[in-house]
C-alpha positions as CSV (number, residue, x, y, z in Angstrom):
1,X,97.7,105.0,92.2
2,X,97.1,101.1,91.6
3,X,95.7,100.8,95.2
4,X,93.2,103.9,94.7
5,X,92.1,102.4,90.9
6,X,92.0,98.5,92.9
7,X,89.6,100.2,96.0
8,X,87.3,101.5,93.5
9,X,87.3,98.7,90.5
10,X,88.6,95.6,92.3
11,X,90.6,95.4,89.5
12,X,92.9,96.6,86.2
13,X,93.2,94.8,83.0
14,X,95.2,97.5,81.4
15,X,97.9,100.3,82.1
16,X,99.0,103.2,80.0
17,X,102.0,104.8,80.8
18,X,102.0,108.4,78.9
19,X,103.7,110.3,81.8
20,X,107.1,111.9,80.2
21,X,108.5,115.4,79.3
22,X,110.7,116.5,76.7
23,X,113.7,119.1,76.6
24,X,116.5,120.1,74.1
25,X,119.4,120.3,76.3
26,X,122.5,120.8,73.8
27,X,125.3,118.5,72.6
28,X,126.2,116.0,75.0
29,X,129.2,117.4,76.5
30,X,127.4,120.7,77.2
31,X,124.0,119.3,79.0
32,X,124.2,120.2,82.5
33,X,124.5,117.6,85.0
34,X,121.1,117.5,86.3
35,X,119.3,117.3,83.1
36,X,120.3,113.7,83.0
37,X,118.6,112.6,86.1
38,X,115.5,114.5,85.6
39,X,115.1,113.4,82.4
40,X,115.6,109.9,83.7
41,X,113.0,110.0,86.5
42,X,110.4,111.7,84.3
43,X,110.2,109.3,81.6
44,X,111.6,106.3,83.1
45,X,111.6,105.9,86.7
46,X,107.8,106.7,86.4
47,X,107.6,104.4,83.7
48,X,109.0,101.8,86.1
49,X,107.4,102.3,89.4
50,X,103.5,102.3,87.4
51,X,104.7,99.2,85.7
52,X,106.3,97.2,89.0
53,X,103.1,98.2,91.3
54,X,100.9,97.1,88.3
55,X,102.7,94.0,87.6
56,X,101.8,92.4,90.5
57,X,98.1,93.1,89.8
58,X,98.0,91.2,86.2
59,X,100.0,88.0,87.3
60,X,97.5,87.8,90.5
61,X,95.1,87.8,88.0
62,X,96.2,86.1,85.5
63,X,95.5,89.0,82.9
64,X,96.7,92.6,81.8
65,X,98.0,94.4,78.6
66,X,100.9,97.8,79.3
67,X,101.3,99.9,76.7
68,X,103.9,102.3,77.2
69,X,105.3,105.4,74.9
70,X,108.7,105.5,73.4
71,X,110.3,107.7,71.1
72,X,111.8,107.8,67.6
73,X,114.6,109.1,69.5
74,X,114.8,106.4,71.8
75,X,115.1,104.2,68.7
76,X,117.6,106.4,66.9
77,X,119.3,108.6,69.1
78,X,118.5,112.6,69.0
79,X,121.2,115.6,68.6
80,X,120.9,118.3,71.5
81,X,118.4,115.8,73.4
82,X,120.7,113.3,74.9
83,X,119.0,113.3,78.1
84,X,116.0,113.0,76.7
85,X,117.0,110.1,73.9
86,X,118.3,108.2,76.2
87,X,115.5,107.6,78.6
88,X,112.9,107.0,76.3
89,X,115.6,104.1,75.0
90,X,115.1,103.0,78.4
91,X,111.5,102.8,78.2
92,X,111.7,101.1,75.1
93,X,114.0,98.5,76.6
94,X,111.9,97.8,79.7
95,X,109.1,97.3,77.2
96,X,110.6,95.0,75.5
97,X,111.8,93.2,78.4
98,X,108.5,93.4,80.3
99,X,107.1,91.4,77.3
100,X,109.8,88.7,77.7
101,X,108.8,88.6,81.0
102,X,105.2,88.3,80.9
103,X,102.9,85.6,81.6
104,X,101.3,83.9,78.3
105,X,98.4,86.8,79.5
106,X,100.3,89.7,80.5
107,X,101.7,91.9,77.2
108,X,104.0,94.9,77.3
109,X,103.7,96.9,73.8
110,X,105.1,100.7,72.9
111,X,103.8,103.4,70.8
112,X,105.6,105.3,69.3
113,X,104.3,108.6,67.9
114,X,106.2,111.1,65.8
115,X,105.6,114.9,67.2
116,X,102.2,114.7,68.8
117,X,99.4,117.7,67.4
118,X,98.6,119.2,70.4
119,X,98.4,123.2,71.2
120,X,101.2,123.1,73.4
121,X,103.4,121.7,70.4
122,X,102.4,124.1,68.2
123,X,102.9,126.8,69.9
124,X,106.1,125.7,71.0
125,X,107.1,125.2,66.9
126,X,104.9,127.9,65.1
127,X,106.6,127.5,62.5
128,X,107.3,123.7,61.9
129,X,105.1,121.6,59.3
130,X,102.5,119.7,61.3
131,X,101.5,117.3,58.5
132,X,103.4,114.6,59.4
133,X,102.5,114.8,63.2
134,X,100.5,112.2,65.2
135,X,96.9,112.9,65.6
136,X,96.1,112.5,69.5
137,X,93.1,110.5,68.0
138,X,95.7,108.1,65.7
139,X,96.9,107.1,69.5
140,X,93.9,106.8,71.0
141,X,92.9,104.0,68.1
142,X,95.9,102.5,68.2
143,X,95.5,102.1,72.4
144,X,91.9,100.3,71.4
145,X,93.6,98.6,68.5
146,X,95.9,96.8,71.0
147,X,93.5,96.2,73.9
148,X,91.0,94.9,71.6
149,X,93.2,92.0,70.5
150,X,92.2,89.2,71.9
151,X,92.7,86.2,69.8
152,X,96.8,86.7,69.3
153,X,97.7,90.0,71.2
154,X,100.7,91.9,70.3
155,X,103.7,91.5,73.0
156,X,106.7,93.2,72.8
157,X,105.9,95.4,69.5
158,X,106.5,98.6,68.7
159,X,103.8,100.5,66.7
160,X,105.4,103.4,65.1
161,X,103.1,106.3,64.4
């Protein structure tokens, strides 16, 4: 993917990582054995291959923001989604240490959105109260929020939505 973007714009100056799936699984000692790895490989493996093949990119240039997504439940932990929890608290972590990592120009910062309002979500919990949801919009802002920093960026935050 960074090769196709680089043959077309010569460059990247930012990367949002918003691949990731979600599953209730049960209480740890009943998830099934290969929930945990494919939980793992969808929200962090491809976390971490987008942001190692990027990486390169923004310290050859000198310049690049990440943002990736994390999860309340990376933060806190998450009954009957341990698979799930615990790979987003891996996404959070390599965030974090992403932004340790970076040049004085290249920033690592996470989003982290409650239950995000789309159709699929609703339909999936009819019956759950979507007032306190994140608007797919209120991410979208906070993506330009971040990008459009300049003066003091944010590195190694996490923006809680």
């Amino acid at each position: 993917m960074v090769a196709e973007i680089l043959r077309h714009l010569d460059t990247c100056h930012a990367w949002i990582n918003v691949a990731g799936g979600f599953s209730m699984d049960g209480l740890v000692e009943e998830v099934p054995a290969e929930a945990w790895p494919r939980l793992f490989d969808l929200n962090f493996i491809t976390c971490l291959n987008a942001c190692q093949a990027i990486l390169t990119v923004f310290k050859e240039h000198g310049f690049g923001r990440i943002i990736n997504f994390g999860s309340l439940a990376g933060d806190l932990g998450m009954a009957q989604a341990g698979p799930y929890a615990v790979s987003k608290a891996a996404v959070m972590n390599l965030t974090l240490t992403l932004a340790q990592e970076g040049e004085p120009q290249v920033t690592a910062n996470l989003i982290i959105p409650s239950i995000v309002d789309t159709p699929a979500n609703r339909k999936a919990m009819p019956r759950a109260d979507f007032s306190g949801w994140t608007h797919p919009l209120t991410i979208a802002e906070k993506i330009v929020d971040i990008l459009a920093e300049t003066d003091r960026p944010p590195n190694g935050e996490k923006f809680v939505l």
